[in-house]
C-alpha positions as CSV (number, residue, x, y, z in Angstrom):
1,X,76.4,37.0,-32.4
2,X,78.1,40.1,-30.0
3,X,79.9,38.7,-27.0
4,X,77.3,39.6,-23.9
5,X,74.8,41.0,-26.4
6,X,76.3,44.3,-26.6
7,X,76.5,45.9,-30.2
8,X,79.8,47.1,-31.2
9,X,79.8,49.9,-34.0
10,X,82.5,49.2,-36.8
11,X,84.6,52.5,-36.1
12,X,85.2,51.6,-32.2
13,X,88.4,50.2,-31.2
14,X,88.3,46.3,-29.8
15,X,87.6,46.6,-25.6
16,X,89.1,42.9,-24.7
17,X,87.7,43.2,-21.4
18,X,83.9,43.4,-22.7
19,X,84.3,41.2,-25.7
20,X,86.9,39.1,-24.6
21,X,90.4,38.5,-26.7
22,X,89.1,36.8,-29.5
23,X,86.2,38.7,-30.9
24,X,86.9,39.5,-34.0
25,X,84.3,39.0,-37.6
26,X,85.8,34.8,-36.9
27,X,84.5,34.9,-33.2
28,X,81.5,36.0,-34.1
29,X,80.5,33.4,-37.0
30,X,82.2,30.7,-35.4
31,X,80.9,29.1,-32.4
32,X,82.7,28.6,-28.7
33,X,83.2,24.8,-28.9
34,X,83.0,22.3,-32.0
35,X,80.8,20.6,-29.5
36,X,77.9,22.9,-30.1
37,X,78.1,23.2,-33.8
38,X,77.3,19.6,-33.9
39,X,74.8,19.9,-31.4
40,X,73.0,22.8,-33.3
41,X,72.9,20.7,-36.6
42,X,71.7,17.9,-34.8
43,X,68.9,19.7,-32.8
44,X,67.7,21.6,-36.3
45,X,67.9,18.2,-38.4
46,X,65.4,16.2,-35.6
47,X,62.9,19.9,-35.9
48,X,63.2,19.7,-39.9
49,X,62.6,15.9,-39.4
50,X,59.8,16.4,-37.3
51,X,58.1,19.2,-39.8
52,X,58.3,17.0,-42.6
53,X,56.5,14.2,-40.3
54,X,53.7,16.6,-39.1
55,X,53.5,17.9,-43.0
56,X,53.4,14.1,-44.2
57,X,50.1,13.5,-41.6
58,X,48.2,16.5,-40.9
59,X,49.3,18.3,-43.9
60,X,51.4,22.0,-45.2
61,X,48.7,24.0,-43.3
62,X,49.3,22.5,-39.9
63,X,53.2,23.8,-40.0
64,X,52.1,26.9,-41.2
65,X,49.5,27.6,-38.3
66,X,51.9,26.2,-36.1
67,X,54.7,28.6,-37.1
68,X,51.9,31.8,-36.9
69,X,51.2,30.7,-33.4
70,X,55.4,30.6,-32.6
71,X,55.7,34.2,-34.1
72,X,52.2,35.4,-31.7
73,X,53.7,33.6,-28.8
74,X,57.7,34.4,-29.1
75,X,56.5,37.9,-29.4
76,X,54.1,37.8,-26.0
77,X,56.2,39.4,-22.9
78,X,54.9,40.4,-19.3
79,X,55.8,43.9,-19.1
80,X,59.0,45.2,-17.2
81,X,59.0,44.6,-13.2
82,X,59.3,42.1,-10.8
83,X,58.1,38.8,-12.4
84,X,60.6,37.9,-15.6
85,X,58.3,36.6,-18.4
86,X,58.6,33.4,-18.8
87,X,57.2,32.7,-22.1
88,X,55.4,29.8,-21.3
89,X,53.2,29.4,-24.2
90,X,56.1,29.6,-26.5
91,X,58.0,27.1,-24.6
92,X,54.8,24.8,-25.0
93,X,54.5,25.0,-28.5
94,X,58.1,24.4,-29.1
95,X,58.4,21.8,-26.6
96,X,61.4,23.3,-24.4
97,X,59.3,22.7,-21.0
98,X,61.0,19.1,-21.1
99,X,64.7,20.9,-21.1
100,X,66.5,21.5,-18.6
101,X,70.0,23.5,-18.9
102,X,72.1,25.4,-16.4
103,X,71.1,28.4,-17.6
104,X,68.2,27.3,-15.0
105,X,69.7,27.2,-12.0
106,X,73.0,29.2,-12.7
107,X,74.0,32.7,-11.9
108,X,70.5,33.7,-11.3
109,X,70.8,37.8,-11.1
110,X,68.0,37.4,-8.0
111,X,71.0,35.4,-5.7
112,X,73.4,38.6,-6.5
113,X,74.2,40.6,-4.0
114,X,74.1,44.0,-6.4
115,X,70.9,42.7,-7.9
116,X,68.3,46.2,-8.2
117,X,64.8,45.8,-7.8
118,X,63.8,46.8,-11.9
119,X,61.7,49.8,-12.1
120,X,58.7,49.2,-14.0
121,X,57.7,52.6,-15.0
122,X,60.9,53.6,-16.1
123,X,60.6,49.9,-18.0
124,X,57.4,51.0,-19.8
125,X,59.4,54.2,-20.7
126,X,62.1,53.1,-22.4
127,X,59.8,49.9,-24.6
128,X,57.5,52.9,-25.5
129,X,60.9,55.3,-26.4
130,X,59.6,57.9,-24.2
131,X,63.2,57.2,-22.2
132,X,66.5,55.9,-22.8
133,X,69.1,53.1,-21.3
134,X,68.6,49.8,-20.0
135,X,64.5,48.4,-19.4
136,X,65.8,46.7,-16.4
137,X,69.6,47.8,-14.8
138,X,70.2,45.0,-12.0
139,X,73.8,45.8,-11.4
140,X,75.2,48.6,-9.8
């Protein structure tokens, strides 16, 4: 897991002011905070338990349409412009409309102050490889 999801190439020298001071090969295996290990185990053992429960009941073809339907849905985005897609039939199916995090509210690029309106064709450009860089640059 890179540090900002930036990809760092093996030959390049360690930037601590992109990747902070601690990310080396550990940083990157390791999780932040013990906190969220346990909270990551936890979150995947209640989803395994529930799979088992829906594969008890309904049977092995259920989870298996259900995971077909995750791969159609995670895959589904609005293209590049103004309205972020929201992926609202993936959060359905998984069941994440219920949570809530930070990540909500907080340190929304829209309540910048450098915050660029994205350019859609230049979006469509660069998913189609026509063009290179960023799909959407909202920082100066």
């Amino acid at each position: 897991m890179a540090s900002g999801g930036m990809k760092r190439e093996i030959s390049e020298t360690h930037d601590a002011l992109r990747f902070g001071i601690n990310a080396g090969v550990k940083a990157d295996l390791a999780p932040p905070h013990p906190l969220q290990s346990t909270i990551q185990s936890e979150a995947k053992f209640w989803v395994d338990k529930k799979r088992f429960g829906t594969e008890a009941i309904y049977g092995s073809a259920f989870n298996i349409r259900k995971d077909l339907d995750a791969q159609i849905l995670s895959r589904f985005q609005r293209p590049p412009g103004a309205l972020p897609s929201s992926m609202l039939g993936y959060e359905a199916l998984t069941g994440s409309l219920d949570d809530f995090g930070f990540e909500d509210y907080l340190n929304m690029p829209q309540d910048s102050d450098s915050f660029r309106q994205p350019d859609m064709h230049h979006g469509m450009e660069v998913r189609l490889g026509l063009s290179k860089g960023p799909i959407c640059p909202s920082f100066n």
